[in-house]
N, C-alpha and C positions, 0 to 999 in steps of 0.2 A: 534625652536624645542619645542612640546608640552611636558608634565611632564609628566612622567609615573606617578607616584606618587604627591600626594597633599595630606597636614593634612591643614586641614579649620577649626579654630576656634573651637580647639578640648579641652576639659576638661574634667577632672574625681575629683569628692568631693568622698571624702570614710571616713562616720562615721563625716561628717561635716567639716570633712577638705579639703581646695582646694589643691590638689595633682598636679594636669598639669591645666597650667594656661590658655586657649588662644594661643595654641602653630598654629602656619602656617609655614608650611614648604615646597617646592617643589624640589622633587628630580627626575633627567633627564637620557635619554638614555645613556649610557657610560659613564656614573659616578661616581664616587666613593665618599662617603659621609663620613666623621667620623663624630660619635655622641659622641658628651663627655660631662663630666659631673662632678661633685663632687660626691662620693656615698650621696647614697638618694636624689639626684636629679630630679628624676623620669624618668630614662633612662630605664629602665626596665616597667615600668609600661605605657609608651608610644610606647614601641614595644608589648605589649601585646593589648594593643588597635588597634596596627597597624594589627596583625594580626588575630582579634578575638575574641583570650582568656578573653579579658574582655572587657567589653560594658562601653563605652562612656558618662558619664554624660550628654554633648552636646557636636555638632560638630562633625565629621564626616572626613572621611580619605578615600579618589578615588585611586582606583589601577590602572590604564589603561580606566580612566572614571568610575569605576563598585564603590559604595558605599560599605563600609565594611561594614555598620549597615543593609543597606538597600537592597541589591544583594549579598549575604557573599562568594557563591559560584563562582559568578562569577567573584567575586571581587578577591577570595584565587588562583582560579585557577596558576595565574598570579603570586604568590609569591613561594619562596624557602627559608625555614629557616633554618640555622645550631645554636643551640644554644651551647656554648661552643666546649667540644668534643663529636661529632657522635657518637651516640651507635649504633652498628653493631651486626649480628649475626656474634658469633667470631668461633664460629665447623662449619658455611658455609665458601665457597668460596667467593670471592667477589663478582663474577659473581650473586650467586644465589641470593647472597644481594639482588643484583640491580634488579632481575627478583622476587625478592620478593616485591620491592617498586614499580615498574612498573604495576605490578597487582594490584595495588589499586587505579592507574589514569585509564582514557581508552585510547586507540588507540597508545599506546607508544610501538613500535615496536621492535625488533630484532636489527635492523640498529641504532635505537636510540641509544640504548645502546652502540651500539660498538661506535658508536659516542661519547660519554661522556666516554667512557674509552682511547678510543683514545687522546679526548684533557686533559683530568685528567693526562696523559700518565701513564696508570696504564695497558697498554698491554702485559708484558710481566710476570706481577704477578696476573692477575687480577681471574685466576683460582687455585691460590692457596688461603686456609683460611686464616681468617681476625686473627686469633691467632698468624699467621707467618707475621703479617704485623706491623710495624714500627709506630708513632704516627702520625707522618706526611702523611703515606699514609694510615692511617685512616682518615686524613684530606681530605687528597685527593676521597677516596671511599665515604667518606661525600658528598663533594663538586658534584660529579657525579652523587650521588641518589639525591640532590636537585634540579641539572637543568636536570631529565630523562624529564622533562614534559615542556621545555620549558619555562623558567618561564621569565619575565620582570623585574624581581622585584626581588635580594637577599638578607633577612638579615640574619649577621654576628652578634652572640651577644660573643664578647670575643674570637674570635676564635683561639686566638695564645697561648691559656692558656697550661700549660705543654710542647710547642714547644721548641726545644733547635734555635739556630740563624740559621743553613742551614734549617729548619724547617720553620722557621717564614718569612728568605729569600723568598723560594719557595712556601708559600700559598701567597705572595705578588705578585710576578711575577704572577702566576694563575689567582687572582683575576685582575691585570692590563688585560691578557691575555684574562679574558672574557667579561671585560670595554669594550676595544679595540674593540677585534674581535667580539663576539655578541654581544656589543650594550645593555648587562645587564647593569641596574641600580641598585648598590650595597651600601647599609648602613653599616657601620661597626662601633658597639659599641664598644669600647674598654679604657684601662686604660694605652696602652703603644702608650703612646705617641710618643715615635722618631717612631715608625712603623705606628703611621697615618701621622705623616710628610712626611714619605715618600712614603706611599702609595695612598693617599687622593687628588683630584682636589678642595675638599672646606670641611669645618668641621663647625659644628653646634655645639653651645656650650649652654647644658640646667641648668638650677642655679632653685633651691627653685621652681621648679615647670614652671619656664616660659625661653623661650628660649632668652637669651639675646644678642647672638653673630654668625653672619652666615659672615664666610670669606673666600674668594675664596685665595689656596693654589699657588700665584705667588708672582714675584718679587715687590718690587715697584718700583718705575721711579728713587726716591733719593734713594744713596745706605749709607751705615754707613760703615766706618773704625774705627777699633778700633790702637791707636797708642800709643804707649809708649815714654812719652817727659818729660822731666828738663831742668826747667826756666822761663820763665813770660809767657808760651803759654794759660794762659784762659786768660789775657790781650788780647793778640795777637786776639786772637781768637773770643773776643769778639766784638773788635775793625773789625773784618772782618765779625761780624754779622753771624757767623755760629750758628747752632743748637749744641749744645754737652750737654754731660754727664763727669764728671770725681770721679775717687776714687785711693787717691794717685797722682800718676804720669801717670793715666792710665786715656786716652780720648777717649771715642766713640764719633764720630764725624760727622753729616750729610751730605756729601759732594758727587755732583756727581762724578761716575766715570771718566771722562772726566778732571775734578777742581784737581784731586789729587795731580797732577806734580806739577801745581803751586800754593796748597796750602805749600806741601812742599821746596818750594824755599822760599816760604813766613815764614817758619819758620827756615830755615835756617840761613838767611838774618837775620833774630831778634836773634841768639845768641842763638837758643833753640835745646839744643840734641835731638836727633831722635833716639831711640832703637829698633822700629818696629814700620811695619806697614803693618796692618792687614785687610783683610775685615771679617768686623761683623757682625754675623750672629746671630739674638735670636728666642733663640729656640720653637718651639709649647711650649715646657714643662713650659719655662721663660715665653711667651703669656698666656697659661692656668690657671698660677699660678695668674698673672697679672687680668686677668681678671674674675675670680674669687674671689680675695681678698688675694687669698693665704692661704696654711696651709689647706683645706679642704680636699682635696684629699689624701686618704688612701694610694693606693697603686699605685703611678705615679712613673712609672718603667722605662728605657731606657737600651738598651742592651750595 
């Protein structure tokens, strides 16, 4: 599968300072990207490159093949950006919104529209004013004027900002929704982290200017238990050559799923209580923090 999107060996100095370092990044049809970052990162200042607003020290960023420095138009075409919350006309109707945004791309039809209202599902209010509408279905009337035109390419900068949880729920499912079904390639900068774990197939992590961390959102093959034990079990345990971690009486443990039964017979056998036994999960937030250094990030939120 070719990239909709490619940053190649892009950097911006401003006032002598190197801001973005050398960033390469490639992001794919149906995908879903989180970009995070620590504030001042340069998460912002590489989506403004990505689409435009500011010009490139060097290196260069292809939309669908089209250079953003070097074909701008034909390179923008191809994107949709929501930056935080949507600004609407809120004395229109939604409708006239959209037929207001439509008129400034060409050939975006009648049908388009009801298309984008339909999967937005914003049908049954979509002719009432955006004054009577809800924050989330100003998300959504968002989300519909950015793909009137078709676009390959969405970025999200912060988009669940003010959301309450069936809010943040429902712009996730959407955005999975048009992963999935249209095959948009979606970035999504944000600071709430359980909401790109759960949204996200891979997350880019940018630090002091250069991108140090690109991980695709699966399982790995070893799984970790976490288990609660009293008695000689880090003898035991290391006498079995396992991986772990302990604090207290409490053992994150590397062990396949498959090994668990008879790891646990193996601590039995040696005289060592068992008070649970858990499978352990660390979280984006515990990775983000980790790989970062920790303590940097301002406002890493989970609902």
């Amino acid at each position: 599968m070719n990239a909709i999107v490619e940053i190649k060996d892009l950097n911006k100095t401003i006032k002598s300072k190197h801001i973005i370092k050398n960033l390469n990044l490639a992001l794919y049809p149906g995908q879903i990207t989180g970009f995070l970052g620590p504030n001042g990162a340069g998460k912002t200042t590489t989506i403004r490159m990505m689409t435009g607003l500011m010009k490139p020290t060097s290196g260069d960023v292809l939309i669908n093949g089209q250079s953003i420095r070097n074909n701008y138009e034909e390179a923008i075409k191809h994107v949709g950006v929501i930056v935080e919350n949507p600004e609407m006309y809120k004395f229109m109707t939604g409708y006239k919104n959209l037929v207001h945004f439509a008129n400034m791309h060409k050939d975006i039809s009648k049908q388009r529209i009801d298309e984008v209202v339909e999967l937005m599902g914003l049908t049954n209010r979509i002719h009432e004013k955006v004054s009577t509408y809800s924050l989330g279905m100003r998300q959504r009337l968002g989300l519909a004027q950015a793909l009137l035109h078709k676009p390959k390419f969405l970025i999200l900068d912060e988009p669940t900002n003010g959301l309450d949880p069936a809010g943040i729920k429902e712009l996730r499912q959407l955005l999975r929704k048009l992963a999935d079904e249209q095959q948009v390639s979606v970035l999504v900068s944000s600071h709430l982290l359980a909401e790109i774990e759960l949204m996200c197939d891979k997350i880019a992590i940018i630090q002091n200017g250069e991108l140090t961390n690109i991980r695709e959102m699966q399982a790995t093959e070893v799984s970790r238990y976490s288990m609660e034990l009293q008695g000689p079990a880090e003898e035991l345990l290391q006498a079995l050559a396992y991986n772990f971690s302990s604090t207290d009486n409490l053992y994150t443990i590397e062990v396949e799923h498959k090994d668990v039964p008879s790891l646990i017979t193996k601590l039995v056998q040696a005289n060592i209580s068992i008070y649970s036994v858990l499978p352990y999960h660390e979280s984006l937030e515990d990775q983000f923090l980790e790989m970062t250094g920790g303590g940097q990030i301002v406002e890493a939120h989970t609902k």
